[in-house]
N, C-alpha and C positions, 0 to 999 in steps of 0.2 A: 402903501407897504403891503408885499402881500407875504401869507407864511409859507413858510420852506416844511413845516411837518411833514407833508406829503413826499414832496422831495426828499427827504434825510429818511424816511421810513422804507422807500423804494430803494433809496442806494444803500443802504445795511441789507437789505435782503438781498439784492444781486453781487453785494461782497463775499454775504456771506452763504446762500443756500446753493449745495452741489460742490461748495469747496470745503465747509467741515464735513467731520461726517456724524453728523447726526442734525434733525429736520432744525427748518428755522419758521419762526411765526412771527407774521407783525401784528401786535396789538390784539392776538387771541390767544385764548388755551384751548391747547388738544383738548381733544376727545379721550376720558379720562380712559386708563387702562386701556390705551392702543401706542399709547408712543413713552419710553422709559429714562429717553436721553432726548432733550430739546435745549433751543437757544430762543429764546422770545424777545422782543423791544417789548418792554415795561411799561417805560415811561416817556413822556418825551418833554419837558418845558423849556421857555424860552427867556430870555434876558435880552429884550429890543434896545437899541441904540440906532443913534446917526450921525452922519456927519453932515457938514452941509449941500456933499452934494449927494449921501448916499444912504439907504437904508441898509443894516445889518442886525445882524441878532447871534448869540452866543444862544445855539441849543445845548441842554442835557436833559443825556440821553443815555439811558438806563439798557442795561441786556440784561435780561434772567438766565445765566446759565444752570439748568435742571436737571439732576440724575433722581432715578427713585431705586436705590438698593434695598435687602431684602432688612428685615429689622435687625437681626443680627451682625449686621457689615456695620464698621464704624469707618473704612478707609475714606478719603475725599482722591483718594487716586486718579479716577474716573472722570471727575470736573474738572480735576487740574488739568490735567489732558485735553476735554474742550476748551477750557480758558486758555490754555494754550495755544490752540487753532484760532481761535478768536482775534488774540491781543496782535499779534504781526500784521492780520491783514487789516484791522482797524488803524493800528499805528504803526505800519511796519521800520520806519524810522521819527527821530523827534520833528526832523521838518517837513515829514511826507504822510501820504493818504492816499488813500486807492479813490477814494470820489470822484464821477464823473460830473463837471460842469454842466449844467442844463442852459437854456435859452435864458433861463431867470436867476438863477439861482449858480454863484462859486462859493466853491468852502476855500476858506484859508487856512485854517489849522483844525490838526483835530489829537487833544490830547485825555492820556487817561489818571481821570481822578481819583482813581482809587477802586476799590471793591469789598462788601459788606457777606458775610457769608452767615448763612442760616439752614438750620435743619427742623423738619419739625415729623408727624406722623401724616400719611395719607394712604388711605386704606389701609391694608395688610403693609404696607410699605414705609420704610423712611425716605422724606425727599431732601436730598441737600440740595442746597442752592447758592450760586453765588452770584451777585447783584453788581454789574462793572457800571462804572459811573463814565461815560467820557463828554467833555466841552469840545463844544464844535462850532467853532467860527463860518458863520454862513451870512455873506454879501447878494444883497438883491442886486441883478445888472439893470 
């Protein structure tokens, strides 16, 4: 069995970076006080299964979408807006995905779980956050 992490990490980033508009990071944080709106993969875990003739795994997989306003802003306008750019091209309909199939690795479905919003203080700044959950059916060939 081999894992598709790498794979699902690379095809979120070519979904999504140069088509929102604000940067995308896989598996890092900026460089603090240079970027104010970001989309980060989080997380990534996996739920392996098989059948008999085939390996597969159910990933989830976490986006961090991050604005940092000023302290006195309490709007979430701003994240709604990238959550919005996000949600279509991950899921742009229930039975479809923008995924490219690799030599190893088909996705089969990929839906969204939900999302967790949070705000806390960093630096001079408040940062809201909101945390999209999506399952991702991914088949080893």
């Amino acid at each position: 069995m081999k894992d598709a992490q790498f794979y699902l990490l690379t095809e979120i980033y070519r979904l999504l970076n140069g088509v929102i508009s604000v940067s995308v990071f896989n598996m890092e944080q900026p460089i603090e006080n240079t970027v104010t709106e970001y989309v980060k993969t989080a997380s990534v875990s996996v739920i392996p299964s098989k059948t008999k003739d085939s390996f597969m795994g159910e990933y989830l997989v976490n986006l961090d979408v991050v604005t940092l306003v000023p302290m006195n802003a309490a709007s979430e306008f701003r994240l709604n807006q990238i959550v919005n750019e996000v949600l279509p091209i991950m899921c742009p309909t229930p039975t479809s995905h923008g995924f490219n199939n690799s030599s190893d690795f088909a996705v089969g479905r990929v839906t969204n779980e939900g999302s967790v919003s949070f705000s806390d203080t960093f630096n001079t700044q408040k940062r809201l956050r909101r945390v999209l959950e999506f399952r991702i059916l991914v088949k080893q060939r």
